[in-house]
C-alpha positions as CSV (number, residue, x, y, z in Angstrom):
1,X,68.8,-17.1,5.5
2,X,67.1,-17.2,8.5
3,X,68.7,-14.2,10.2
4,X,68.8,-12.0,6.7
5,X,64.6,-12.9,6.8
6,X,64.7,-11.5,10.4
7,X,66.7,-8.5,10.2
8,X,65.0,-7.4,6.9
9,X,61.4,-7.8,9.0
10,X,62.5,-5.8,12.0
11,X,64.7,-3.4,9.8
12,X,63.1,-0.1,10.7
13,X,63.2,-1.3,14.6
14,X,66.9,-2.1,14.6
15,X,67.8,1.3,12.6
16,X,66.4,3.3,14.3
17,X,67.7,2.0,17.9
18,X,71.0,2.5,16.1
19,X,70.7,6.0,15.4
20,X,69.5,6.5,18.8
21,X,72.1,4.7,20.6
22,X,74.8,6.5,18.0
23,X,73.1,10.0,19.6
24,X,73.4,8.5,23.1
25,X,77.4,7.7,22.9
26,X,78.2,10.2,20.7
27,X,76.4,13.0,23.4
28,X,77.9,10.9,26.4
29,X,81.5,11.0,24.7
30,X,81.1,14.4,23.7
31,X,80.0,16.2,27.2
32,X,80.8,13.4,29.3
33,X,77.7,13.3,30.9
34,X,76.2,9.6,31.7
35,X,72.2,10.9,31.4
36,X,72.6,11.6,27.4
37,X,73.7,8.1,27.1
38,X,70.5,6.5,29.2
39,X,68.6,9.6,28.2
40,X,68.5,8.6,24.7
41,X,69.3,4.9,24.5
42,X,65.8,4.7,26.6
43,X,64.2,6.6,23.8
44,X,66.0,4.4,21.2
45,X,64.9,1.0,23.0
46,X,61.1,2.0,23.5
47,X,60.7,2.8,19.8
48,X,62.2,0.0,18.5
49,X,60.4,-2.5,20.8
50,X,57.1,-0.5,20.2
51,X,57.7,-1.2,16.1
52,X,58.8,-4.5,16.8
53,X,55.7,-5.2,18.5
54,X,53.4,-3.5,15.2
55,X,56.0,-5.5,12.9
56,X,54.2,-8.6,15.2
57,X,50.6,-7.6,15.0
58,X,50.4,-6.2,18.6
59,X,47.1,-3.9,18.6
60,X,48.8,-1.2,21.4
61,X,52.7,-1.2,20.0
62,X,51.9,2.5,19.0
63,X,50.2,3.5,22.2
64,X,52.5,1.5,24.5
65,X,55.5,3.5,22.9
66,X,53.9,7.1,23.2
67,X,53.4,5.8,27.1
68,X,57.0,5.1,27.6
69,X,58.1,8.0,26.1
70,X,55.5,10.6,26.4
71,X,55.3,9.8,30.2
72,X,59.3,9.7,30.9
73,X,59.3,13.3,28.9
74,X,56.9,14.9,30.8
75,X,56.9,13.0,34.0
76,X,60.7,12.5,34.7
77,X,62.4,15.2,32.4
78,X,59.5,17.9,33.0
79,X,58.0,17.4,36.8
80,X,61.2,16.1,38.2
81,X,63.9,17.3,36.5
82,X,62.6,20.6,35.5
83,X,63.5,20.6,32.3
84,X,61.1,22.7,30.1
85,X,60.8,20.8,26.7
86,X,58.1,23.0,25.5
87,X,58.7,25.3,22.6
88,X,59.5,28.3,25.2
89,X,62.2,26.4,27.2
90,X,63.3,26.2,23.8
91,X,63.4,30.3,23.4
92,X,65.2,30.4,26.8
93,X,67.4,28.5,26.5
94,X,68.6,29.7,23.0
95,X,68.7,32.8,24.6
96,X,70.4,32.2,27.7
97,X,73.2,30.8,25.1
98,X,72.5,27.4,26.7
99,X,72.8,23.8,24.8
100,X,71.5,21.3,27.2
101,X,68.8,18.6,27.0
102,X,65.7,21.0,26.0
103,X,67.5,22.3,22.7
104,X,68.6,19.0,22.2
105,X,65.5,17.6,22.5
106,X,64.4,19.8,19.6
107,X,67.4,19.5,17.3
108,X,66.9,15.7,17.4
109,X,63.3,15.0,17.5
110,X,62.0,18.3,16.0
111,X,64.1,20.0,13.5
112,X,66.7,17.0,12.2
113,X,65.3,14.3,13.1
114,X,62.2,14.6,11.1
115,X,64.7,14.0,8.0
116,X,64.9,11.0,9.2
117,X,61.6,9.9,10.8
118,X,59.2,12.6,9.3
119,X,56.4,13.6,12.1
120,X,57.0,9.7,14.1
121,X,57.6,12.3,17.2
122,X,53.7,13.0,17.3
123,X,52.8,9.5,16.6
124,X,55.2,7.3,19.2
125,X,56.2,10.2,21.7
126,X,54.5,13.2,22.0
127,X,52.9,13.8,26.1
128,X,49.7,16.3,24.9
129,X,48.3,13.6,21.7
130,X,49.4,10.8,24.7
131,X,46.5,11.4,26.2
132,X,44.0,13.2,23.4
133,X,44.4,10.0,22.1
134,X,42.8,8.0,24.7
135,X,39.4,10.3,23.3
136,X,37.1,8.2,21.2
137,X,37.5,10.1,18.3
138,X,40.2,8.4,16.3
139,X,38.3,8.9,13.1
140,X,38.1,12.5,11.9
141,X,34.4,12.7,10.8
142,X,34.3,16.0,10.5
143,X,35.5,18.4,7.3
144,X,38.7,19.8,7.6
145,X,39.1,23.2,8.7
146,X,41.2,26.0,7.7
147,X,42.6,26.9,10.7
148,X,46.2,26.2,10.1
149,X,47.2,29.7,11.0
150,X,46.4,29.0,14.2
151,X,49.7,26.6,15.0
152,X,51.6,30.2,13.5
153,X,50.6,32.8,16.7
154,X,50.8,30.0,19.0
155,X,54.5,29.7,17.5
156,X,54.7,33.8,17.7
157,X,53.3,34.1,21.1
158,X,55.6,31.4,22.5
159,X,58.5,33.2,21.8
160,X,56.5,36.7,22.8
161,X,56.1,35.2,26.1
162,X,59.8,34.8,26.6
163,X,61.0,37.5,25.4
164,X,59.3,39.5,27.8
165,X,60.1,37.2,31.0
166,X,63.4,38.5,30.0
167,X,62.5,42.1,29.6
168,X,60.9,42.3,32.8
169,X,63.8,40.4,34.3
170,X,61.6,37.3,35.6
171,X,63.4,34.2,33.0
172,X,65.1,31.9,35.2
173,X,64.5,28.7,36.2
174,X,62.1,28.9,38.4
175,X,59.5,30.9,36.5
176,X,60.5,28.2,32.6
177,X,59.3,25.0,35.4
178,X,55.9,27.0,36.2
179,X,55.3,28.0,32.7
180,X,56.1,24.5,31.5
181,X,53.2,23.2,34.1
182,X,50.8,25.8,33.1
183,X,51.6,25.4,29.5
184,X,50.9,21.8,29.8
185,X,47.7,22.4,31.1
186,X,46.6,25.1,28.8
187,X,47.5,22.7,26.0
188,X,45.6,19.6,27.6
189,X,42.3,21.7,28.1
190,X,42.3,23.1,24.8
191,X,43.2,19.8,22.9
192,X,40.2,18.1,24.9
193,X,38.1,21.0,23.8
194,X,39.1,20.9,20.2
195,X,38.8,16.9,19.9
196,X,35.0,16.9,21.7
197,X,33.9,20.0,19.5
198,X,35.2,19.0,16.6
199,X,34.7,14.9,17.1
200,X,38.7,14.8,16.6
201,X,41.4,13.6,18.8
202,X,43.9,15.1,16.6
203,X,42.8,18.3,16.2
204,X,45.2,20.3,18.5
205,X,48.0,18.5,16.2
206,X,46.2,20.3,13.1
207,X,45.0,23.5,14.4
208,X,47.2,24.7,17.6
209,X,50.6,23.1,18.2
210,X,53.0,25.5,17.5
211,X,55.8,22.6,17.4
212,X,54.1,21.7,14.2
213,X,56.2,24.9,12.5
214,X,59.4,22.9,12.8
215,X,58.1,19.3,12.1
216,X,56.3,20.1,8.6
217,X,58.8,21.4,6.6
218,X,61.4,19.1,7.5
219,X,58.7,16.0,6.9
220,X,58.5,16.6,3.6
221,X,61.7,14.9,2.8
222,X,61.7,12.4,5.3
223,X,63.4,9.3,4.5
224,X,60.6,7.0,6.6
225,X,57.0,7.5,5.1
226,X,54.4,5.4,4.1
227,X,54.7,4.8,0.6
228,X,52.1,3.3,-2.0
229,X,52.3,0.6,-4.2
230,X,49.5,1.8,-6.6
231,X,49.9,-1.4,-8.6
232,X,48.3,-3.1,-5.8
233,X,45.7,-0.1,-4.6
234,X,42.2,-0.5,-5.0
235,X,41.1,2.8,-4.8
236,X,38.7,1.4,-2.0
237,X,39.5,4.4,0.4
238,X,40.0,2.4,3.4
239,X,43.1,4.2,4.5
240,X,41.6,7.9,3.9
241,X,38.9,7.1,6.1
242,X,41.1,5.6,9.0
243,X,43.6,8.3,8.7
244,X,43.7,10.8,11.8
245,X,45.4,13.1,10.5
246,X,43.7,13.3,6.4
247,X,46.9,12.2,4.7
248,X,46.7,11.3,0.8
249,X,47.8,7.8,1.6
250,X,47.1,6.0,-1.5
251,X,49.1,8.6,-3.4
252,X,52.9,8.4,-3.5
253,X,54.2,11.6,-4.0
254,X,55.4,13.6,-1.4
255,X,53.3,16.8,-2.4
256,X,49.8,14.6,-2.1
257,X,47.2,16.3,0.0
258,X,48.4,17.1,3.4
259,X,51.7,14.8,2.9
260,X,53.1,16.9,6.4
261,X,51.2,15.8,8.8
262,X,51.2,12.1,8.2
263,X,52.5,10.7,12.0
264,X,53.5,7.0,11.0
265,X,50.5,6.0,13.1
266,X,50.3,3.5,10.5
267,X,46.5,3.0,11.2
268,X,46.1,2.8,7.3
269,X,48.5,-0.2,6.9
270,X,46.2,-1.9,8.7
271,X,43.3,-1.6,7.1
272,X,44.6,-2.0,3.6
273,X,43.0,-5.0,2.3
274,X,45.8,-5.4,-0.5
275,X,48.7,-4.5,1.3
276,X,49.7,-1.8,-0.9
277,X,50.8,0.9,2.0
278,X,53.8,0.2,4.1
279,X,56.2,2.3,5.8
């Protein structure tokens, strides 16, 4: 009884190390290359300790996970390795007919994966909200814009930017490593910008990112979500009010008011005085 009680707690931990360490060997066995195996079971171990630590009340378990990841991504895979993961490495290397770790990297944790997981990459391991989250606006107090479109040109001047590296005969390498550094500093000035003029640290996640085009059509049938027992809801608002990113929480149905962009932050499980969300 004791074990069932145990795995049924840390359930969502142990799944999903198991679909990331299935990735990891199946990749490794499939290409033969030892990185995709302790590429991805790293992933897979920091998200499941990071949950097991919210499943035990740990304050940071969210945080510390977006650290280990977000910081091995851009750190490790981006500065040293020179992998561009940002949406144009992903035009080059679709381009260049190439499937190696940066359109991996998207099929897993931005086009497929969110079937699984929904938007969990922005919450637990994304390297630009890693830091805007440090900001002191956690709260958005500020009515939501419509500035959506925004994310939509970003997404169209990505692949603009690419195409013509390749028309003027300057995409290699070389050229995808700078534009991955200068694209990660555009992205952290702006998103600094945005959260300090709009008293939001997830604003660039709403407004600019261009990644967002993948992740919110695929979220909408993700298996993990917060769900709603409204039997037990209270209608006191609590989680509306915590929620960075303006999520419907205390509805259940996957068209409620801005269902895409919920990041499994969790913040509104937390603040439930009933209980009635979990994930």
């Amino acid at each position: 009884m004791k074990l069932v009680f145990t795995i049924k707690k840390y359930r969502t931990s142990i799944i999903l190390f198991l679909v990331f360490e299935t990735i990891a060997v199946w990749l490794w066995q499939a290409t033969g290359k030892l990185f995709f195996l302790l590429n991805f079971s790293y992933i897979g171990i920091w998200v499941a300790l990071g949950l097991l630590l919210f499943t035990e009340g740990w304050k940071y378990a969210r945080e510390f996970t977006q650290f280990g990841v977000g910081s091995y991504m851009l750190v490790f895979l981006g500065l040293i390795c020179r992998e561009n993961l940002q949406i144009e490495g992903l035009w080059y290397y679709l381009l260049c007919g190439v499937v190696g770790a940066g359109t991996l990297h998207y099929a897993i944790a931005k086009i497929l994966g969110p079937l699984l997981f929904g938007r969990g990459w922005c919450g637990f391991a994304c390297w630009t909200t890693m830091i805007l989250d440090l900001l002191p606006y956690k709260q958005n107090k500020v009515p939501r814009k419509k500035w959506g479109f925004i994310r939509y040109i970003m997404f169209a001047l990505s692949l603009a930017i690419v195409l013509l590296l390749f028309w003027f005969d300057m995409a290699d390498a070389y050229t995808m490593f700078i534009l991955f550094v200068v694209g990660n500093l555009f992205y952290y000035v702006v998103g600094i910008a945005l959260a300090i003029l709009l008293k939001d640290n997830r604003a660039f996640c709403k407004y600019i990112c261009p990644i967002t085009v993948f992740l919110k059509p695929m979220s909408y049938y993700s298996l993990l979500r917060i769900k709603c027992d409204e039997d037990k809801c209270i209608r006191c608002r609590k989680c509306l009010r915590t929620c960075p990113m303006d999520v419907e929480v205390n509805n259940n149905s996957r068209s409620r008011k801005n269902a895409t962009e919920c990041i499994l932050c969790q913040q509104c499980t937390k603040v439930c005085p009933t209980k009635a969300l979990k994930c």
